[in-house]
PATORRO-235672 format. One line per field, with one value per residue (C-alpha): residue number from 0; residue in one letter; x, y, z. Coordinates in steps of 0.25 Angstrom, whole numbers, plus 5000, padded with zeros to 4 digits. Layout:
BEGIN
seq <- c(NUM/...)
type <- c(A/...)
xx <- c(X/...)
yy <- c(Y/...)
zz <- c(Z/...)
***
This chain:
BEGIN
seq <- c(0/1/2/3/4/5/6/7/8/9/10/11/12/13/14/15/16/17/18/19/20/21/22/23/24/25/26/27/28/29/30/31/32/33/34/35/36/37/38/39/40/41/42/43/44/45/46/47/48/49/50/51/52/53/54/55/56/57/58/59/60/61/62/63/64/65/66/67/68/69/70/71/72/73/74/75/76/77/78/79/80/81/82/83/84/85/86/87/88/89/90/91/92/93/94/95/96/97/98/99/100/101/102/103/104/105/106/107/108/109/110/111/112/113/114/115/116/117/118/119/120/121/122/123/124/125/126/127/128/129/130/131/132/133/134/135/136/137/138/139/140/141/142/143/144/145/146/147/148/149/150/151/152/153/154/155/156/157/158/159/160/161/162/163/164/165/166/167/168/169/170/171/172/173/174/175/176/177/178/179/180/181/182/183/184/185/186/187/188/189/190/191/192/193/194/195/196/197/198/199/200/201/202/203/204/205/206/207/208/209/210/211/212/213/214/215/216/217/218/219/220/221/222/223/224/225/226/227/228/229/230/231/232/233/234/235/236/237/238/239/240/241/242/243/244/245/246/247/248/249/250/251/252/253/254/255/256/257/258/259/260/261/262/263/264/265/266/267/268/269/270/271/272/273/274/275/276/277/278/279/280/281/282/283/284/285/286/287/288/289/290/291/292/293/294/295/296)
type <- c(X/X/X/X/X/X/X/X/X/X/X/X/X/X/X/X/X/X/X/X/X/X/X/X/X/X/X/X/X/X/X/X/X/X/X/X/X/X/X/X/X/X/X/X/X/X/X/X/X/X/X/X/X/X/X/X/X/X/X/X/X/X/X/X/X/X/X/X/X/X/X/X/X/X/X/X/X/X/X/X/X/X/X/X/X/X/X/X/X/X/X/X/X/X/X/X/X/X/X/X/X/X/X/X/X/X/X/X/X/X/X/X/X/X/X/X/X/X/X/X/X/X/X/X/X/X/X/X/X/X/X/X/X/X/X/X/X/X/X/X/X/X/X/X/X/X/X/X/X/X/X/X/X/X/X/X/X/X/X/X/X/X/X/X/X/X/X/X/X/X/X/X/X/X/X/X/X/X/X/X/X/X/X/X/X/X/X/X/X/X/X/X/X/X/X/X/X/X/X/X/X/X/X/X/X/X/X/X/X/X/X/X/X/X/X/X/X/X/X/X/X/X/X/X/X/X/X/X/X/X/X/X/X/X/X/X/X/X/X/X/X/X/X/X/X/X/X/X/X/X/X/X/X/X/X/X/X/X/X/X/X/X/X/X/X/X/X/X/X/X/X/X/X/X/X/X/X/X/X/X/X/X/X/X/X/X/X/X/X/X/X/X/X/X/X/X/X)
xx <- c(5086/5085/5100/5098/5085/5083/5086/5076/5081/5070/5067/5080/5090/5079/5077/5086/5096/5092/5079/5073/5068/5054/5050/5053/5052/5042/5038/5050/5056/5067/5057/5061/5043/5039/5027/5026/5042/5046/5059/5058/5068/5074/5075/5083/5090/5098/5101/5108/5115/5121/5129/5123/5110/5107/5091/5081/5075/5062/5059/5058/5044/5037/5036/5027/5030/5043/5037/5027/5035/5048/5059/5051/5052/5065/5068/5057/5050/5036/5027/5032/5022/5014/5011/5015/5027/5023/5008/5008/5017/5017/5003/4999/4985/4981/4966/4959/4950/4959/4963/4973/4980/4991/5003/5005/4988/4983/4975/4969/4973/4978/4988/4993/4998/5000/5003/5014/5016/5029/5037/5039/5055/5058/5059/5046/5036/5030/5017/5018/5017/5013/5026/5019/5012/5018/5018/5017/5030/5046/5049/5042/5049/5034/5030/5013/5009/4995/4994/4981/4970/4964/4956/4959/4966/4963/4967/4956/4951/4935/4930/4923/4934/4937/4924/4926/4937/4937/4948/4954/4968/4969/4964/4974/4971/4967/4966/4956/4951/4937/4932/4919/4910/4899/4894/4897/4900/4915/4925/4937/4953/4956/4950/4955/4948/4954/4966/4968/4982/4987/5001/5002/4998/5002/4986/4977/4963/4954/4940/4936/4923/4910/4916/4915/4922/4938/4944/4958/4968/4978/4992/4989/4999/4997/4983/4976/4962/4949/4937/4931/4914/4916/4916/4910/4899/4892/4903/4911/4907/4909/4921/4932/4944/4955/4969/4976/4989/5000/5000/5011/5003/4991/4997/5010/5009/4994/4994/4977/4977/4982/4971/4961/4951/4942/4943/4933/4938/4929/4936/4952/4960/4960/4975/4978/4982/4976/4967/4962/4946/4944/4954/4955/4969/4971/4976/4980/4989/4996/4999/5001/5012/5019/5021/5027/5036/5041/5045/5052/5062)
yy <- c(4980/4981/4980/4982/4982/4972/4979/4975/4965/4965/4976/4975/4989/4996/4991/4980/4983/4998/4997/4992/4978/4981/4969/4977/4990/4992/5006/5014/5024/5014/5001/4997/5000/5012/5012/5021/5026/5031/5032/5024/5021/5010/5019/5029/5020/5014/5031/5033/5021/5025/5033/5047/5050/5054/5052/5056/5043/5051/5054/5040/5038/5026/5013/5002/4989/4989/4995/4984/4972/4977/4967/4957/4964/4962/4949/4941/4935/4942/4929/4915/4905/4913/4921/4936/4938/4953/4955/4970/4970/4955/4949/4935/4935/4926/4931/4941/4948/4951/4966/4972/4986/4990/4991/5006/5008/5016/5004/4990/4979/4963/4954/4955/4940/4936/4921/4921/4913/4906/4903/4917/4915/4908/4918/4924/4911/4916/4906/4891/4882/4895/4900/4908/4916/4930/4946/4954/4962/4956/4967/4962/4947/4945/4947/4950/4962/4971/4977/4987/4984/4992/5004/5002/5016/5022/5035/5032/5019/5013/5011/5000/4992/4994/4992/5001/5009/5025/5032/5045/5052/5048/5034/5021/5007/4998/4983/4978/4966/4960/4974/4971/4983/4981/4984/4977/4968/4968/4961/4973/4969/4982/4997/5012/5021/5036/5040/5053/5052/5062/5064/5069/5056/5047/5041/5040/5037/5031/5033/5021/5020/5026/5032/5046/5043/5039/5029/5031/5020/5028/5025/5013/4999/4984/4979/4993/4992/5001/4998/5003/5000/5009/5022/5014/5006/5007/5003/4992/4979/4981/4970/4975/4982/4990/4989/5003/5002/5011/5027/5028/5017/5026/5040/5040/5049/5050/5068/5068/5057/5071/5080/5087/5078/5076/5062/5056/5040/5032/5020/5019/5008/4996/4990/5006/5012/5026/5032/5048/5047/5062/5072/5081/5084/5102/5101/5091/5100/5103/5087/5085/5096/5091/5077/5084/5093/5080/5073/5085/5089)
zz <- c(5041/5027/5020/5006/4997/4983/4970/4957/4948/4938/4928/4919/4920/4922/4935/4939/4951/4950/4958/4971/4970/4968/4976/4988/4985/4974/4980/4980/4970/4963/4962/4947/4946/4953/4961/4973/4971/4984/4991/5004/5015/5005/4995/5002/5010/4997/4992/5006/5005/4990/4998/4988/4997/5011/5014/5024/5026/5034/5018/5015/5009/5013/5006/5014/5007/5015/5028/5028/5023/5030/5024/5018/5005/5004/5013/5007/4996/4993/4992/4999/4996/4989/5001/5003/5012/5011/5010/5011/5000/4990/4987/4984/4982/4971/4972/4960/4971/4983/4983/4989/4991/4983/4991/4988/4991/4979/4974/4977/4970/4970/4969/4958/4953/4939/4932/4923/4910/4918/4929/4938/4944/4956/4965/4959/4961/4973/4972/4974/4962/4955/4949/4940/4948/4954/4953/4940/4942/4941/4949/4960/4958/4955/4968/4969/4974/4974/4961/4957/4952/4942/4946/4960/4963/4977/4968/4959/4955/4952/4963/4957/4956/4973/4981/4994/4989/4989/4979/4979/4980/4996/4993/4996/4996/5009/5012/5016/5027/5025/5018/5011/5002/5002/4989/4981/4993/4991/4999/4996/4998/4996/4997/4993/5004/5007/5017/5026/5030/5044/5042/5056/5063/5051/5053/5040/5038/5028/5020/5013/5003/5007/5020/5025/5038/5039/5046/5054/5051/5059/5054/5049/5047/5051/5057/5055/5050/5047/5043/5032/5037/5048/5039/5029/5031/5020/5011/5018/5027/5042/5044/5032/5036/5028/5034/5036/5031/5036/5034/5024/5015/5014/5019/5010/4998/4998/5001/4999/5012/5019/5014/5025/5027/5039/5044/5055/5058/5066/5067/5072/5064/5071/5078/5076/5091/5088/5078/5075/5075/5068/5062/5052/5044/5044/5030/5019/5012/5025/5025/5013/5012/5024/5017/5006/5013/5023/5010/5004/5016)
***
């Protein structure tokens, strides 16, 4: 239970006690800077309870920072230690090569950690004996976080600069486990492959690098991996895994993962109880116009 929610106190009047605490909830539509903007459950949670609004909270657009870390956000510090209490959301990577996912899945990138000229605040020394050592933004109480690297769009980005990767309007970014390319032999954090999302059974599938052949991650969430050698052996090393992160993470606002597209899987997700082996989608604009009609009404 969730009895009220932080409000910023960074940012001057522009932003101070007039917006979410960012910390917490950096993705919705009043975070003091904007970056996905969405009205969640939170959200319209606090319009009802000004007494002015009624909502349908079936409208509520999802937001999975607080789905996945649930109440840590706002019960807990986001580094102890200088370990993340929340690893989905804080990072605390100290290396230049580790990659990563962003949290919203458009790009790769790392931890993003910077050394100040002075002492960060108390409450912001989240490092022993390094008390100069934190996040790049206040509004995050300089908490780290993933932030993009440069041309490492799944919309668009060099593919130079991601080895394994695939781009294009449907592409989102997924962590990886032991995935090596190889070549330049490679050992990769983090890929961009192509999604194909199925509304009907809230299951998507993925097309990674050098593949012509997609693989069923079926709804998704904690534990549920593919891997990439299996449609790709040319590409990718046998061992490496990408983790399948939930639907919404990959599916939500992402209208060309609906398009009609013929997707033959030869591998089910492993810990996933049930997996589509073919199928075909009868049309993407029929899908596509059924998100948007959902959201209207």
């Amino acid at each position: 239970m969730l009895y009220g929610g932080e409000l910023e106190d960074q940012g001057g009047a522009g932003t101070s006690l007039s917006h979410w605490k960012r910390l917490a909830a950096k993705d919705e539509l009043m975070a003091p800077v904007l970056s996905l903007a969405r009205y969640s459950s939170l959200s319209l949670a606090a319009m009802e309870d000004m007494g002015f609004y009624k909502v349908n909270f079936s409208q509520a657009e999802p937001v999975a920072l607080g789905a996945i870390a649930r109440g840590a956000l706002f019960t807990e510090p986001c580094l102890t230690g200088g370990t993340t209490n929340t690893p989905t959301v804080f990072c605390d990577s100290r290396s230049s090569s580790a990659r990563s996912c962003t949290a919203d899945r458009l790009s790769i990138g790392q931890c993003a950690l910077t050394t100040y000229s002075s002492a960060l605040p108390s409450y912001a020394q989240y490092f022993p004996n390094q008390p100069t050592l934190g996040g790049s933004l206040s509004h995050s109480d300089y908490c780290p976080v993933i932030q993009p690297l440069s041309n490492t769009g799944c919309g668009g980005g060099s593919l130079g600069a991601m080895p394994g990767s695939v781009t294009g309007g449907n592409a989102r970014c997924f962590d990886a486990g032991d995935l090596v390319v190889k070549s330049p032999s490679t050992n990769v954090g983090a890929i961009c492959a192509k999604v194909h999302c199925n509304n009907a059974s809230r299951t998507y599938a993925v097309l990674v690098s050098g593949a012509s052949i997609w693989l069923s991650c079926g709804g998704g969430g904690t534990g549920v991996t593919v891997q990439p050698a299996v449609s790709s052996p040319g590409m990718f090393m046998k061992r490496g895994t990408i983790a399948c992160p939930p639907y919404d993470d990959v599916c939500y606002a992402n209208p060309l993962a609906f398009a009609e597209v013929e997707v033959i899987t030869t591998a089910a997700p492993s810990n996933a109880a049930t997996a589509a082996t073919h199928g075909r989608v009868t049309s993407g604009l029929v899908a596509v116009a059924a998100l948007l009609a959902a959201w209207v009404c």
